[in-house]
C-alpha positions in Angstrom: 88.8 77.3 67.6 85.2 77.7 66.2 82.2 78.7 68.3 80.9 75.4 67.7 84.2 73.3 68.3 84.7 75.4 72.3 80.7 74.8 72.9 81.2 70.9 72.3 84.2 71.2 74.5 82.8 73.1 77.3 80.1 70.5 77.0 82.0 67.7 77.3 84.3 69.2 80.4 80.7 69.6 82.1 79.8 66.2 81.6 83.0 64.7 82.8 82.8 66.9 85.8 79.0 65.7 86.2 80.3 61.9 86.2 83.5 62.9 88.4 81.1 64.5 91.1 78.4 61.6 91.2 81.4 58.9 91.1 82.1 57.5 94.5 85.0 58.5 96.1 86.5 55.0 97.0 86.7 51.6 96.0 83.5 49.4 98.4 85.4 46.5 98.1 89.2 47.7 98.5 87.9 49.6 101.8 86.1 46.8 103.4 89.2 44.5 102.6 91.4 47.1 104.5 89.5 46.8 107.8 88.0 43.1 107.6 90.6 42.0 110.1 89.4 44.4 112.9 85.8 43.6 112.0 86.5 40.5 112.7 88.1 40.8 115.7 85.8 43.3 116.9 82.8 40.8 116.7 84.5 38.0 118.1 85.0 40.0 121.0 81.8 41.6 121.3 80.5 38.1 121.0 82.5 37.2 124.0 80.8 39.9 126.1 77.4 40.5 125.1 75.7 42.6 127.3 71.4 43.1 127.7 69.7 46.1 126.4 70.0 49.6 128.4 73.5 47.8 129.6 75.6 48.1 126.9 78.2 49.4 128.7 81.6 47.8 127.3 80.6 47.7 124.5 79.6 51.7 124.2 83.1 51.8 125.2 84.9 50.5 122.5 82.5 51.5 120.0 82.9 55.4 121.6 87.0 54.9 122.1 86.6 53.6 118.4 84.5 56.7 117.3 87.2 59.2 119.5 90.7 57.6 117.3 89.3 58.3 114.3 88.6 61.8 114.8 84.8 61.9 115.1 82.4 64.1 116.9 81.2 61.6 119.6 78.5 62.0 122.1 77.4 59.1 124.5 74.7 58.7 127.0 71.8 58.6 124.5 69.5 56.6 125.7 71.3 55.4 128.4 74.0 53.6 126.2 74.2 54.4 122.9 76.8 56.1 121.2 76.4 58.2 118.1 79.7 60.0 115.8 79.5 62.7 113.2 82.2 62.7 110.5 82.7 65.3 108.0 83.4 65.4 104.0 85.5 67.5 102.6 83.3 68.2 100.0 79.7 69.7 100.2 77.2 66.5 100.0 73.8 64.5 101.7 73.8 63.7 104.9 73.0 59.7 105.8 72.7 58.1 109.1 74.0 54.3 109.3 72.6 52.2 112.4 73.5 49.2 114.1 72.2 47.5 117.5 74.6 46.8 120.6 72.4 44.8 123.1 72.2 40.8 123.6 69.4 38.3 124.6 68.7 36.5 127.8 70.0 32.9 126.0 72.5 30.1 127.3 74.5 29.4 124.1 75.1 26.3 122.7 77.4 27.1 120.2 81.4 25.4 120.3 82.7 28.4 119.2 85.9 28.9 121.3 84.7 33.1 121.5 81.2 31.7 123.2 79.3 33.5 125.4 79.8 32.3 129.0 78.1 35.6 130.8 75.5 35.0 133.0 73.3 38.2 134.2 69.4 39.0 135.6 66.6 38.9 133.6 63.1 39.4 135.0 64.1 38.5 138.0 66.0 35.4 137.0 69.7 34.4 136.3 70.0 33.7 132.7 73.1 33.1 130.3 73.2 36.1 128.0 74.3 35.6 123.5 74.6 37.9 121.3 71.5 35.3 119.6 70.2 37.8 116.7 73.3 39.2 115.6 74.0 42.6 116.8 77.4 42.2 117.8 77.9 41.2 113.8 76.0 44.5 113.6 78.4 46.8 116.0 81.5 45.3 113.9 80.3 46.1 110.8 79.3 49.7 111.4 82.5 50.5 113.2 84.5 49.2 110.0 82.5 51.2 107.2 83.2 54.2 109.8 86.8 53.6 110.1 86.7 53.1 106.0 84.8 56.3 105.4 87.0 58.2 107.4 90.1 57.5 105.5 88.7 59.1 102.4 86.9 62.0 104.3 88.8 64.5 102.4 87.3 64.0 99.3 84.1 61.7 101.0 81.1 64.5 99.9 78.6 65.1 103.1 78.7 64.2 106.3 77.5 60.9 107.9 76.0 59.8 111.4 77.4 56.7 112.5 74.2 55.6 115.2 75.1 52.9 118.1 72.2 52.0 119.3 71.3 50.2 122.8 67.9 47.8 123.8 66.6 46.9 120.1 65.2 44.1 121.4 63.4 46.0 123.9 64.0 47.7 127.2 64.3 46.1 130.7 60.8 46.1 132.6 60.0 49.8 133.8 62.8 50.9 131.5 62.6 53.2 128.1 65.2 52.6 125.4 65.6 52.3 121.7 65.3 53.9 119.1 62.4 55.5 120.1 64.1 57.0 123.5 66.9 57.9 121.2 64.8 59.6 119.2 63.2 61.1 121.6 66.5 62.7 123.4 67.2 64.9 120.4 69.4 62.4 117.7 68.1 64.1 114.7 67.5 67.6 116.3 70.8 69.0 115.0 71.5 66.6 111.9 68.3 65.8 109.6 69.7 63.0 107.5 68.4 62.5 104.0 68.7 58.9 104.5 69.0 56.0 107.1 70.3 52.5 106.1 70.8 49.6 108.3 71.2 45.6 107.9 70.3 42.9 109.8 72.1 39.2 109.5 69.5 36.1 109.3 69.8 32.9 109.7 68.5 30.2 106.9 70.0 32.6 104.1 73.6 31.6 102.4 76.1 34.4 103.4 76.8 35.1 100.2 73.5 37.2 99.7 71.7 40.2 100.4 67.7 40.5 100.5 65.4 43.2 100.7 61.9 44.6 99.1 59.9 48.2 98.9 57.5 49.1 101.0 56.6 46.8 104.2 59.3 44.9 104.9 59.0 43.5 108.5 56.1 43.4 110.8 55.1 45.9 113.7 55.4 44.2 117.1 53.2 44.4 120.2 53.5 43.0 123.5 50.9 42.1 125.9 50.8 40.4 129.3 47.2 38.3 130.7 47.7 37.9 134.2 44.5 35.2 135.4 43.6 35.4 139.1 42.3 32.6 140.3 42.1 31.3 144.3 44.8 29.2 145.7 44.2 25.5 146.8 45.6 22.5 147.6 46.7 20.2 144.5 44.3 17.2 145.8 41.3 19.4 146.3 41.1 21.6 143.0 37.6 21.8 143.6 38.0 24.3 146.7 39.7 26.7 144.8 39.7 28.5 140.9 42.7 26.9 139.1 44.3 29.6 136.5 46.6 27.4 135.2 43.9 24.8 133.7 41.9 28.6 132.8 45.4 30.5 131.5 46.3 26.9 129.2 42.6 27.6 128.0 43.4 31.0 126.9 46.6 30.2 125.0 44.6 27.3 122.7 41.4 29.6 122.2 43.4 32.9 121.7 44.5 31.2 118.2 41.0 31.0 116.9 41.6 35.1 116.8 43.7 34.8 114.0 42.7 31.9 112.1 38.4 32.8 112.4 38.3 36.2 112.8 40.9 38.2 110.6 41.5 38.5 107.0 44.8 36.7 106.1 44.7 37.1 102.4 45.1 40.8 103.4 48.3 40.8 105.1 50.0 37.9 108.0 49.2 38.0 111.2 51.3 36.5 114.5 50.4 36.0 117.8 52.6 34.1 119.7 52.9 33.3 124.0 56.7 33.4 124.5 56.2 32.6 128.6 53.8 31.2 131.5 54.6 31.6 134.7 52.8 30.6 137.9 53.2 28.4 140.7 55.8 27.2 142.6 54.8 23.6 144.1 53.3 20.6 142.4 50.9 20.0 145.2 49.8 23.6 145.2 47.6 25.4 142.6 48.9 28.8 142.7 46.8 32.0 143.2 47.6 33.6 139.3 49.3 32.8 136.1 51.0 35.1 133.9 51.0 34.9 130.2 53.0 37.0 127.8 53.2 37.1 124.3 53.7 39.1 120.8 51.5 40.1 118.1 52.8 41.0 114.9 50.6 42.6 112.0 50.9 45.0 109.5 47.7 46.5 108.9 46.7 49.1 111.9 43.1 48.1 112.5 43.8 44.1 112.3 46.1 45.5 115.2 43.5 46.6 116.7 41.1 43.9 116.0 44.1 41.2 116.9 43.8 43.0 120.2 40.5 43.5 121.0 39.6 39.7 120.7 42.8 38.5 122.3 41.0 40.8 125.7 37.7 39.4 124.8 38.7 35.5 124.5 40.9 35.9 128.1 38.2 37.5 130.0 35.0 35.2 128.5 37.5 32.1 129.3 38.8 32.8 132.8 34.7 33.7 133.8 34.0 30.6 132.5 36.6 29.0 134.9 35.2 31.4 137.7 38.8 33.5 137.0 39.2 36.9 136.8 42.2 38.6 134.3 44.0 41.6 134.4 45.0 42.3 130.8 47.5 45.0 129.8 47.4 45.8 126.3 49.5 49.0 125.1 47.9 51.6 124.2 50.3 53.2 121.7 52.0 50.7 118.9 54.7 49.1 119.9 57.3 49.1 116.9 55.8 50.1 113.8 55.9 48.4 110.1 59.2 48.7 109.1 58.9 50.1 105.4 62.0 50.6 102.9 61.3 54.0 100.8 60.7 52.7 97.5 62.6 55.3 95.4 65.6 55.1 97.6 65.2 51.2 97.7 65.3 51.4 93.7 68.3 53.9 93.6 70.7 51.7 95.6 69.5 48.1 94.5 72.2 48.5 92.0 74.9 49.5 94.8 73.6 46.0 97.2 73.7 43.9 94.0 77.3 45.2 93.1 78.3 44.3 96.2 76.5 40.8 96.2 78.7 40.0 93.6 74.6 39.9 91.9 73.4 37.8 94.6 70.1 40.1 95.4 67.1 38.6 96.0 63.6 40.1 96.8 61.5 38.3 99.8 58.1 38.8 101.1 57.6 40.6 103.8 59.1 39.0 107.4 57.0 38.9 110.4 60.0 39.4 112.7 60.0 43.1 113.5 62.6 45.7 114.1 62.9 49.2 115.8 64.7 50.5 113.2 60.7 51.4 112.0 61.1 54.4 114.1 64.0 56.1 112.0 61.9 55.1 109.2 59.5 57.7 110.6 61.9 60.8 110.0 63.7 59.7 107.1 63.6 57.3 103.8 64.7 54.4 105.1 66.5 51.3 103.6 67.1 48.3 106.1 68.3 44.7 103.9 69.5 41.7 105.1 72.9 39.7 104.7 72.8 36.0 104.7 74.1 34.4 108.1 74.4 30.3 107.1 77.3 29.1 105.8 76.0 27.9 101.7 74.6 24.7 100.5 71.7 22.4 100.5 71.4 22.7 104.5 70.7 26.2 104.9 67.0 26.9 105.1 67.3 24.5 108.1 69.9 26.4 110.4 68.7 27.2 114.0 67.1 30.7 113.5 67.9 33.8 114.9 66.6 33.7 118.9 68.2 30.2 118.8 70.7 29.1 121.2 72.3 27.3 118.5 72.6 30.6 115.8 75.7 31.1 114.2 76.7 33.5 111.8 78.8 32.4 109.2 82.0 34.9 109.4 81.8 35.3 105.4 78.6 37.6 106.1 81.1 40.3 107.6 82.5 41.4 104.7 79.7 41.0 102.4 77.7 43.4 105.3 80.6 45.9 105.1 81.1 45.9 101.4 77.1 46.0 100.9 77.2 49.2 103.5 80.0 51.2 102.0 78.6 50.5 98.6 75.6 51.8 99.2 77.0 54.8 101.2 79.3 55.8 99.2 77.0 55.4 96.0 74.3 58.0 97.5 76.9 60.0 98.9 78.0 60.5 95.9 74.3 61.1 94.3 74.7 57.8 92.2 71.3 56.6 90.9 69.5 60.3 91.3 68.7 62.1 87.6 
């Protein structure tokens, strides 16, 4: 064999090792077909029994007993609740971190499903039906088929993976930490730095036959407040003897709207603020000593934050003193959840992998003014979060109940589009598809 004839061999061997080592080690689709029916299963269950955030305890359970029959390295208690497994390649790799949320919302369903919700717990000091209303238990499903998938191939799966369970997305009980944040906090990436985090989210008003995502912002940071406005109690026939905060807090609420259409920029970025509850009084022929409001703010630009913030305080205490009320504001003074921003070159290597699995259905949105605490992973990783259609296709779709709704369904075909479009993309950059 000539010098020339072995070099262009060697070089070809190279190459086809190159391609073998950056192919993925399974088929996306042929694995999520293999666990769709547990998937299934699993979410109809979870659906069942939805549980509120920093209470996830059943469902940490079977996600953890899940975890344990497969052979991960489990550990539980994180946060309270959550739940996180480690499973090793058998071949040297990255190492990714895949999240999903566990916890419910304080919602009565009003779905005719015959795996509806009929649990009833506290909330803020009230008894309220409880629904897995934004998805999560879609969420848990998913996560815990793609790990039962990947561990089937671990042998020749490179790198190692961080399946992340997470508790109290929504936000913790009242006097409570939780989230990603606490998790965070409590040492989840202190021993395994991924080089990637991916997670999905199911929406409603998208056909379940599609995946969407964009670079850079891609949903809103998200603030709380609370206004409580003191006034002095009375009798309902003689408002004049005492300061009604109800007539002063429904005041606040109309004029706290001017802050966002009269004094920040909205060609810059969108800007939110929304009252979610009132409560005061107890009596119709009693005017009640204080009202409390609470609300969100969403923005994406730190100083309108801050701006957003400063006049909602101004416009509640120049009202009330105008109604002879007084208001105790509490504004936080760190961010709540930050901007939740996909890492553009990471967003761009595994477009490819979400399309593939969308069977080319990827769209790009504008940014969404719902936010997510998946921002904070965001924070100590390039991050990739995408959504997976929830509404069942056709004309009607845009018009579903939305996500928060007591009426929000998810369309069973977005289960294995969400596992497919997760393994794809795992495997892919596992595999170091899409890097030069």
């Amino acid at each position: 064999m000539s010098t020339t004839v072995r070099l262009l061999t060697l070089t070809l061997l190279a190459s086809a090792t190159a391609l073998a080592d950056e192919a993925p080690p399974g088929d996306a689709a042929a694995l999520a077909a293999e666990v769709a029916a547990p998937v299934l299963a699993w979410r109809r269950d979870l659906h069942e029994h939805p549980e509120l955030g920093n209470r996830e305890f059943r469902t940490a359970k079977l996600v953890a007993d899940h975890l344990r029959g497969l052979g991960l390295e489990v550990r539980t208690g994180i946060a309270h609740t959550g739940v996180v497994g480690i499973l090793r390649g058998g071949r040297p790799g990255p190492r990714l971190a895949l999240r999903a949320d566990m916890d419910a919302l304080p919602v009565t369903e009003r779905v005719d499903l015959p795996f509806a919700s009929r649990v009833v717990a506290e909330y803020r000091g009230q008894q309220t039906g409880v629904m897995h209303a934004c998805g999560h238990d879609t969420h848990t499903a998913i996560l815990m088929g793609v790990a039962q998938a990947l561990a089937s191939i671990r042998g020749k799966l490179p790198g190692e993976v961080m399946f992340i369970f997470q508790p109290a997305e929504e936000g913790a009980p009242d006097g409570e930490d939780g989230g990603a944040a606490m998790m965070l906090a409590e040492g989840l990436f202190q021993d395994f730095t991924p080089d990637a985090v991916l997670g999905l989210h199911v929406i409603a008003g998208m056909p379940s036959d599609t995946i969407a995502t964009r670079a850079g912002p891609f949903m809103a940071a998200g603030d709380s407040f609370s206004i409580r406005v003191i006034g002095r109690q009375s009798h309902g026939s003689r408002p004049w003897s005492g300061i009604d905060p109800i007539v002063a807090a429904a005041e606040i609420i109309t004029s706290a709207q001017t802050v966002v259409s009269r004094q920040v920029d909205l060609t810059r970025a969108p800007v939110v603020l929304s009252f979610g509850a009132i409560h005061g009084g107890i009596r119709s022929n009693i005017i009640p000593d204080s009202v409390e409001l609470i609300g969100t703010i969403r923005t994406f630009e730190p100083d309108m934050r801050d701006k957003v913030f400063a006049g909602l305080k101004s416009v509640a205490e120049h009202v009330a003193a105008a109604h002879g009320a007084r208001v105790e504001t509490k504004i936080p003074d760190e961010q709540g959840y930050p901007v939740t921003r996909n890492d553009p070159a990471l967003t761009a290597r595994l477009r490819p992998s979400l399309a593939r699995a969308a069977g080319g259905r990827l769209i790009e949105i504008p940014p969404i003014t719902g936010s997510e605490d998946f921002s904070f992973y965001g924070q100590h990783a390039p991050a990739l979060f995408f959504f997976v259609g929830a509404t069942p296709p056709g004309p009607d779709a845009a018009s579903a109940p939305t996500n928060h709704s007591p009426e929000f369904f998810v369309d069973e075909a977005a289960l294995p589009l969400g596992t497919r479009a997760l393994l794809q993309a795992s495997l892919d950059f596992l595999a170091g598809a899409g890097t030069d």
